[in-house]
LOZA-20589 format. One line per 8 residues: number of its first residue (from 1); their letters; for each residue x, y, z of N, C-alpha, C, O. Coordinates in pm, 1 decimal. Each point is the difference from the previous one (the first is absolute). Example, Ala and Ser with C-alpha at 12.3 -4.5 7.8 and 13.67 -1.06 7.14 Angstrom:
1> as> 1319.0:-569.0:780.0:-89.0:119.0:0.0:90.0:120.0:0.0:103.6:-1.9:66.5 ~ -138.6:106.9:-138.5:82.0:119.0:6.0:-77.0:109.0:73.0:50.9:110.8:16.9 $
This chain:
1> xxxxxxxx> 2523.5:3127.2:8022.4:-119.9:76.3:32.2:17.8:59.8:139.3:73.9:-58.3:79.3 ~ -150.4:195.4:-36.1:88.6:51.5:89.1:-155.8:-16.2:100.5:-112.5:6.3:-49.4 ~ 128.0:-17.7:126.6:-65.0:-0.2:173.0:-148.1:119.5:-32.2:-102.5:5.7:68.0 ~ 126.4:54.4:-155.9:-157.6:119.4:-27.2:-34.9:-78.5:-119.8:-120.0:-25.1:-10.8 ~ 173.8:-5.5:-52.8:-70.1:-67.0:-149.4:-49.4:-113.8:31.0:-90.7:-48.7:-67.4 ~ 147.5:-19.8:186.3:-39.5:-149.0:48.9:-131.0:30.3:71.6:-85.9:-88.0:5.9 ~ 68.2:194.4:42.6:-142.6:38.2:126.6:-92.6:53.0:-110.9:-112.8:-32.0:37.7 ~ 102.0:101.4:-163.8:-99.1:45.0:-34.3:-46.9:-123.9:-115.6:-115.4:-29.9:-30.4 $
9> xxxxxxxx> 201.1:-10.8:-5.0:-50.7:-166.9:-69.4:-112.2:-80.2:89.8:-116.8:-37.6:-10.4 ~ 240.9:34.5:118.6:-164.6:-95.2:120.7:-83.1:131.4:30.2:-88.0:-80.7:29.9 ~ 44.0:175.5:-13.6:-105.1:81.5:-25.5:-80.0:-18.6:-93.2:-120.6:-11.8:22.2 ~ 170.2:6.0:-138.8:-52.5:-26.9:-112.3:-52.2:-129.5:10.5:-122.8:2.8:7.6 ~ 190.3:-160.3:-2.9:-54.0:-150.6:72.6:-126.3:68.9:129.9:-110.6:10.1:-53.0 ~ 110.5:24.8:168.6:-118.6:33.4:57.4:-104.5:79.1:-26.4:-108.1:-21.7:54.8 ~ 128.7:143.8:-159.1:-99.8:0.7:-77.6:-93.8:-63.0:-86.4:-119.6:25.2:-14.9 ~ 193.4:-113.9:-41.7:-39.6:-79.5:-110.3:-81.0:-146.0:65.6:-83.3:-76.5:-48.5 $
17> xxxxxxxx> 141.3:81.3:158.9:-3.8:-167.4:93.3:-166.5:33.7:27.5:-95.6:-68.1:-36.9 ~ 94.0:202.7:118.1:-137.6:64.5:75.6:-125.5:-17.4:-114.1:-98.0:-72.5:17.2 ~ 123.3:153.9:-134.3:-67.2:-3.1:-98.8:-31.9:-158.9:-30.0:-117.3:-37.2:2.4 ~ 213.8:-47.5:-28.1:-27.3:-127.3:-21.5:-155.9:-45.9:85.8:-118.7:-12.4:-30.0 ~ 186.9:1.0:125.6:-78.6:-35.7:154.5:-127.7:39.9:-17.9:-93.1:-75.5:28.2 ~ 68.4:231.5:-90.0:-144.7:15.4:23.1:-97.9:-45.8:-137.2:-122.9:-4.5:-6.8 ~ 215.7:-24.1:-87.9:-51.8:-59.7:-137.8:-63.0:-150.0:76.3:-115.6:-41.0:-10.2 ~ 209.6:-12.9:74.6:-45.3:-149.4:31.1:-107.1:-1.8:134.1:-78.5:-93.3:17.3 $
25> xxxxxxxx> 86.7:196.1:63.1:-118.4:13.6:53.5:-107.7:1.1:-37.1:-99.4:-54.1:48.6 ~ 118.5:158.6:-199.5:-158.6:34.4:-79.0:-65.0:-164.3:-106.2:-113.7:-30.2:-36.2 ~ 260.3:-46.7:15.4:-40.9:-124.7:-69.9:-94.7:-105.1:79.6:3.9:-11.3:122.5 ~ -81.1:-56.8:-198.5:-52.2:-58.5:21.8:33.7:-164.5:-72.4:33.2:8.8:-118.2 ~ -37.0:-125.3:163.1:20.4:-92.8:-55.1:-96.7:-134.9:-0.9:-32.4:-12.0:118.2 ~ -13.3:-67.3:-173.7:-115.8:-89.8:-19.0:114.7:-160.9:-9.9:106.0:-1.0:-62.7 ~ -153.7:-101.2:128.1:85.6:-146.6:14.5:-103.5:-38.6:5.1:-90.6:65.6:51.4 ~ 72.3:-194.7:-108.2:-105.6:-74.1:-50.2:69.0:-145.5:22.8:121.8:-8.3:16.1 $
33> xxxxxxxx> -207.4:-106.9:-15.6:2.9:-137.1:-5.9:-122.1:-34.3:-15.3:-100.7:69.3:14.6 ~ 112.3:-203.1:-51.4:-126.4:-100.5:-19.1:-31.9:32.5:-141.7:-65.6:-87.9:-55.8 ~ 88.7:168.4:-0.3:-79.0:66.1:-102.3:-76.6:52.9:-10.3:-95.9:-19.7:-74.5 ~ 122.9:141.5:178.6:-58.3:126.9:35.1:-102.7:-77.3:120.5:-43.6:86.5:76.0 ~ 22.0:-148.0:-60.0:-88.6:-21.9:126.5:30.5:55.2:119.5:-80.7:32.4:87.1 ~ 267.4:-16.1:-82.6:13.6:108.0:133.9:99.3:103.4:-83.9:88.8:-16.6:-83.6 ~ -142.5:119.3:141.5:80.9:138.0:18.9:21.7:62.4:97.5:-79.0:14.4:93.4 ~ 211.0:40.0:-103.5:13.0:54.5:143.2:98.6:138.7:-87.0:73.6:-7.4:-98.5 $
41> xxxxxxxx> -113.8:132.1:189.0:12.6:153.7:-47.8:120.8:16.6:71.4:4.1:-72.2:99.6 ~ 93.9:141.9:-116.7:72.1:42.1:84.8:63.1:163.0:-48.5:2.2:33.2:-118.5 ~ 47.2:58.7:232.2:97.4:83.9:-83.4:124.2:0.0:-20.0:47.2:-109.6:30.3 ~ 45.6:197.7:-75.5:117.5:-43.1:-27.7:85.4:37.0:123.9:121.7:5.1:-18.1 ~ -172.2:22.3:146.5:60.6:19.5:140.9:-81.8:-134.8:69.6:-4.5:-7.7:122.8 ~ -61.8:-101.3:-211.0:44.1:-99.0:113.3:-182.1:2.5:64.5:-32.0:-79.0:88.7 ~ -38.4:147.1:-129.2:-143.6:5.3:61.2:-98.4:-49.1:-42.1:-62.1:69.2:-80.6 ~ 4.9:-208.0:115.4:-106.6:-56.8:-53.9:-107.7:113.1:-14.4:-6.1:80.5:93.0 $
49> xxxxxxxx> -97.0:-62.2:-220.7:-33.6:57.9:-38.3:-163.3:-97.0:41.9:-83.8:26.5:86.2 ~ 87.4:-139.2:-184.9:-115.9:-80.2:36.8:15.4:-130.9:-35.5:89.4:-15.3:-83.3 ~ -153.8:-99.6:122.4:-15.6:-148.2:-26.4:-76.9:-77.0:-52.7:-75.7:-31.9:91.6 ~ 37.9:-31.7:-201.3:-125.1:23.3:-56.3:19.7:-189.6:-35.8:93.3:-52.9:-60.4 ~ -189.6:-0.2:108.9:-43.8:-165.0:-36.9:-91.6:-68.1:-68.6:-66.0:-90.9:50.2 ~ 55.9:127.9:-164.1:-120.0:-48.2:-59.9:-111.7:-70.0:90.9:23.7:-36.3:115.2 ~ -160.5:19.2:-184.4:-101.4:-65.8:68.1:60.5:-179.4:-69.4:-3.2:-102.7:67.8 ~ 32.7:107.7:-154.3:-14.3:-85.7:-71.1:142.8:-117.9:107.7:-21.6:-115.4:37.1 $
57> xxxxxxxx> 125.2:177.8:-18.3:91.6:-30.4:56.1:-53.5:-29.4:165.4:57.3:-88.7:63.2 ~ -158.3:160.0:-5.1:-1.9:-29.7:128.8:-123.2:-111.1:-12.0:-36.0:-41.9:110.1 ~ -13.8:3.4:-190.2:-112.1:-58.4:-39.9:57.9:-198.3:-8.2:-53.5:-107.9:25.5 ~ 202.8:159.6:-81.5:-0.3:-143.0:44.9:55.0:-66.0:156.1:40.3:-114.2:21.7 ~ -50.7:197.2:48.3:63.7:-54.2:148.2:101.0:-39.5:27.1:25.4:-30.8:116.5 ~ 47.0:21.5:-196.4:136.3:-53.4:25.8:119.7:89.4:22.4:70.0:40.6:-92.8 ~ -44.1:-4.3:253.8:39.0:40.9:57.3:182.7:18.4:-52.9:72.7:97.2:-19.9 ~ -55.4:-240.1:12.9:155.2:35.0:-14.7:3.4:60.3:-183.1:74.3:96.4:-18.4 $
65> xxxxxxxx> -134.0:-139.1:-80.0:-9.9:82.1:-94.3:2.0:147.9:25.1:93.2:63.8:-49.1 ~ -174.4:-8.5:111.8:-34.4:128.4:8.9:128.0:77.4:73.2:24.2:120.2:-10.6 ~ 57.0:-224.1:92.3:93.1:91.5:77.8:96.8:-29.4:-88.5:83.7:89.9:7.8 ~ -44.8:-189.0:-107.1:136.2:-19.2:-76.6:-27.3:135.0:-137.0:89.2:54.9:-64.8 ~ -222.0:-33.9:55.2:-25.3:126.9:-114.3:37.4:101.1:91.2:83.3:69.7:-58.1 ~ -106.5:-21.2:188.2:28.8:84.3:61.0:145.1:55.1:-23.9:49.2:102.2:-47.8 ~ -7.4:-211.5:100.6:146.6:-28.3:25.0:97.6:72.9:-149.6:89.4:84.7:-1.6 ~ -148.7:-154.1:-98.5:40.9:69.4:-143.5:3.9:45.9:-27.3:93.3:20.1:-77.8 $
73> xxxxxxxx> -222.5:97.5:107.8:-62.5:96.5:-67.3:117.5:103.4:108.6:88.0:74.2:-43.7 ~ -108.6:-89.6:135.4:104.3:114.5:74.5:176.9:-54.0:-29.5:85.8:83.8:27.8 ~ -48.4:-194.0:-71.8:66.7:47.3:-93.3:45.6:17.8:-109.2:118.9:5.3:-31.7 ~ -192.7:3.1:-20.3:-48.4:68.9:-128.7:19.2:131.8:17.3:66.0:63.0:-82.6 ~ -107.6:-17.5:165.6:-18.3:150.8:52.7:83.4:90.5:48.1:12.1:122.1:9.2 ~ 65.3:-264.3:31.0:120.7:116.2:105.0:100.5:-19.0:-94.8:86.8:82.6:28.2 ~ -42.3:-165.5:-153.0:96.8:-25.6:-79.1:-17.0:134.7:-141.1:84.6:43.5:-78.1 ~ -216.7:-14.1:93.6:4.3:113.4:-79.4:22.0:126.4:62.0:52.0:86.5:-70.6 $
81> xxxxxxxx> -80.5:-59.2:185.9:20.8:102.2:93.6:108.8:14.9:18.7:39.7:113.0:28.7 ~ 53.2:-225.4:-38.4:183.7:-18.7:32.7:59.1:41.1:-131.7:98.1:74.4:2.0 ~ -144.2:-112.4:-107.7:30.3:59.2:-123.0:-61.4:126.2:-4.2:97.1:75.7:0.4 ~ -194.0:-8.7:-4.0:-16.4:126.3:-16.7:88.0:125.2:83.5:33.3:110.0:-44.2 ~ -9.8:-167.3:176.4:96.3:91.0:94.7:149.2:-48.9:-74.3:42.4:101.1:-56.2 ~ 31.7:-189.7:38.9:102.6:14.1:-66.5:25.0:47.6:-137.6:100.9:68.1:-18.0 ~ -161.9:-88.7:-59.8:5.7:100.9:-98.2:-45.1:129.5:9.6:14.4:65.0:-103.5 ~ -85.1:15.3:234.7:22.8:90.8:32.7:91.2:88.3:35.9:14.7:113.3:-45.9 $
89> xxxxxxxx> 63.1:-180.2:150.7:93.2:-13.6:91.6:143.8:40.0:-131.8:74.0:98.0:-8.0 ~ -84.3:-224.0:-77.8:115.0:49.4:-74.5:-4.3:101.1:-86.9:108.6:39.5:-42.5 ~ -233.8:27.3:-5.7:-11.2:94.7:-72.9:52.0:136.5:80.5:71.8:86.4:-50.4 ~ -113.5:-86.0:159.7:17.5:93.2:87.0:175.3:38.1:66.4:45.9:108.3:36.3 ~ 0.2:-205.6:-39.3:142.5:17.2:4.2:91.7:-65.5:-86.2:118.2:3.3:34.3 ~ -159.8:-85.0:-180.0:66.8:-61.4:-62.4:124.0:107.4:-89.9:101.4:-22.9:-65.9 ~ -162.0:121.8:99.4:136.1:110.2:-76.3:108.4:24.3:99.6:115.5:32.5:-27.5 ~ -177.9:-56.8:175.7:84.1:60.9:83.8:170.3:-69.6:-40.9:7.8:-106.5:-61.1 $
97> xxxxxxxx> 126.4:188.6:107.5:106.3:-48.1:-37.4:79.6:61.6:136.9:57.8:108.3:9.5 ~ -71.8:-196.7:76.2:61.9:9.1:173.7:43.1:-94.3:0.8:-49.8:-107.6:-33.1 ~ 190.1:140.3:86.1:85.3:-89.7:4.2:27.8:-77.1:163.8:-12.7:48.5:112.4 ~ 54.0:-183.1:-155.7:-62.0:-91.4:148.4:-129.5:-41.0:5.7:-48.6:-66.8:91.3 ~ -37.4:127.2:-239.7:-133.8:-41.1:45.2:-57.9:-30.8:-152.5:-82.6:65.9:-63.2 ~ 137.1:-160.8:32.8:-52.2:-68.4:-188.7:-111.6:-55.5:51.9:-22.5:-18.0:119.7 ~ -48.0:-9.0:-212.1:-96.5:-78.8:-38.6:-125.6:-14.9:106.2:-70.9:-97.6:24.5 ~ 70.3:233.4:29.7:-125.8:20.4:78.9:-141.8:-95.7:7.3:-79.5:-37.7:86.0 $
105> x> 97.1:25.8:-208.8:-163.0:-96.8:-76.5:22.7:-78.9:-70.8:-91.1:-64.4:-51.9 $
């Protein structure tokens, strides 16, 4: 592959990467624990969206409960957010064929 076919491929990878990027900006993602008693919103760049604790959940006082659902629920949240950007990520350059540079994703 010659030195111009190698640059408009990764043109093509930063096109595709950018586009990715703003798909996962526009996503939105929901992580849950307790059984739904906590939710926590996030987008797919990483931005808590909102935090939400049931009444029912803050009702029983128990503090370290409420922070170990916390704790879950975000990751819960960020494990789908990590999956949604990598299967982004590889869609976006999984055709690419640059050499020195396999398996991008």
């Amino acid at each position: 592959m010659n030195i111009q076919a190698i640059m408009k491929q990764m043109q093509k990878v930063q096109a595709e990467a950018a586009k990715a990027q703003a798909e996962l900006d526009a996503a939105v993602v929901e992580g849950s624990a307790g059984g739904g008693a906590v939710k926590i919103v996030m987008t797919g760049s990483y931005q808590v969206k909102s935090v939400e604790v049931s009444q029912d959940m803050v009702e029983t006082g128990d503090k370290e409960i409420i922070e170990d659902s916390l704790r879950a629920a975000l990751d819960d949240v960020l494990g789908k957010v990590r999956a949604l950007t990598q299967a982004a990520m590889s869609k976006a350059v999984g055709g690419a064929n640059i050499p020195g540079m396999p398996n991008l994703f």
